[in-house]
LUMGUTI-8735 format. One record per residue (C-alpha): residue number from 1; y, z, x. Coordinates in nm, 2 decimals. Layout:
N
<NUM,<Y,Z,X>>
...
END
This chain:
73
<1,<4.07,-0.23,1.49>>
<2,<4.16,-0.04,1.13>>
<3,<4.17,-0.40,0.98>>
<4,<3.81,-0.47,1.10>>
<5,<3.62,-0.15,1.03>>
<6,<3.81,-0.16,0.65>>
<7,<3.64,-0.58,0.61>>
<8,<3.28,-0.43,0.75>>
<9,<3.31,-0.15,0.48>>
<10,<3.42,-0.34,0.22>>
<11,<3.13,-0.57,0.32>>
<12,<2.86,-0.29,0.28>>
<13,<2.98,-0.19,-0.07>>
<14,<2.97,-0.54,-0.17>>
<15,<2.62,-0.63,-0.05>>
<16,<2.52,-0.37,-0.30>>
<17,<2.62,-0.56,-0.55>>
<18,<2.39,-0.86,-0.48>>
<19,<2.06,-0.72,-0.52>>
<20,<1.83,-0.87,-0.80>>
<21,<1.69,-0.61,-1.05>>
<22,<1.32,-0.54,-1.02>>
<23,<1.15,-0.60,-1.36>>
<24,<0.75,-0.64,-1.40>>
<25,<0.71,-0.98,-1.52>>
<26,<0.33,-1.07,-1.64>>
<27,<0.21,-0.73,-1.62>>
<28,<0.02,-0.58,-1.91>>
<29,<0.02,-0.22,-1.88>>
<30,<-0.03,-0.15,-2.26>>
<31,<-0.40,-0.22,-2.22>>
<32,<-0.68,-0.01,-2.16>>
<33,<-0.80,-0.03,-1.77>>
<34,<-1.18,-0.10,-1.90>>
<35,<-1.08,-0.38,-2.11>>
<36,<-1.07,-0.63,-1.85>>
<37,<-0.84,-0.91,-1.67>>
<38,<-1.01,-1.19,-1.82>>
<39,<-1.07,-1.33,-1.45>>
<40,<-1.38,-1.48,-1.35>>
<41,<-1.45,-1.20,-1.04>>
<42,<-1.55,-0.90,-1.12>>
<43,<-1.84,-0.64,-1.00>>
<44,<-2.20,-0.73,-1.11>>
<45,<-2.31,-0.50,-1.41>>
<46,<-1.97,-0.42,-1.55>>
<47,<-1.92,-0.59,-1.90>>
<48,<-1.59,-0.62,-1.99>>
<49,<-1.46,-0.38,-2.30>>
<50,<-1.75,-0.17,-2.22>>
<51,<-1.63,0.14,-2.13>>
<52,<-1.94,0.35,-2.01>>
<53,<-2.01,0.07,-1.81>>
<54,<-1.67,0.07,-1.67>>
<55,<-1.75,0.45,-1.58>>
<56,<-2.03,0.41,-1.41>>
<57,<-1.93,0.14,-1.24>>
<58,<-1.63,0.41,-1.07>>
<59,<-1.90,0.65,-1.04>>
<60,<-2.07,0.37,-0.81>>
<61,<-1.82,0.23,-0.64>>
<62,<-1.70,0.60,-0.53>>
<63,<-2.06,0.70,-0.42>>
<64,<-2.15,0.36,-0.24>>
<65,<-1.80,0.31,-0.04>>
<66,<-1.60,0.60,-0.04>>
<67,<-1.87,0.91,0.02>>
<68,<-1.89,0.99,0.39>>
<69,<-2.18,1.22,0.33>>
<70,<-2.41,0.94,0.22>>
<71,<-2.29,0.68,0.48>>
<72,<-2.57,0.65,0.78>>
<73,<-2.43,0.62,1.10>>
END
């Protein structure tokens, strides 16, 4: 019984040892959020690098979808 519980402990401590570090690969975080993905879907009337557009394009999007006063039931 001693034998068996020390090989299932030993076990747990070593599974810890096999996880795989988690890195962002392919992610750009050192440009500005208005600049743009350079992906062909994005909102009507936003220009990308434009950054009054990009503005009121939040401004929009948070008054269209996520304003409960404004919604009609």
């Amino acid at each position: 019984m001693m034998r068996f519980l020390c090989i299932a402990l030993a076990a747990m401590a070593l599974s810890a040892c096999g996880e795989k570090p988690q890195t962002a690969t392919g992610i750009k975080s050192d440009t500005t959020a208005f600049s743009g993905t350079g992906m062909a879907y994005q909102a009507p009337g936003w220009k990308a690098g434009d950054k009054a557009s990009w503005e009121q394009q939040l401004k929009t999007r948070t008054q269209n979808g996520q304003n409960d006063y404004a919604k009609v039931n």
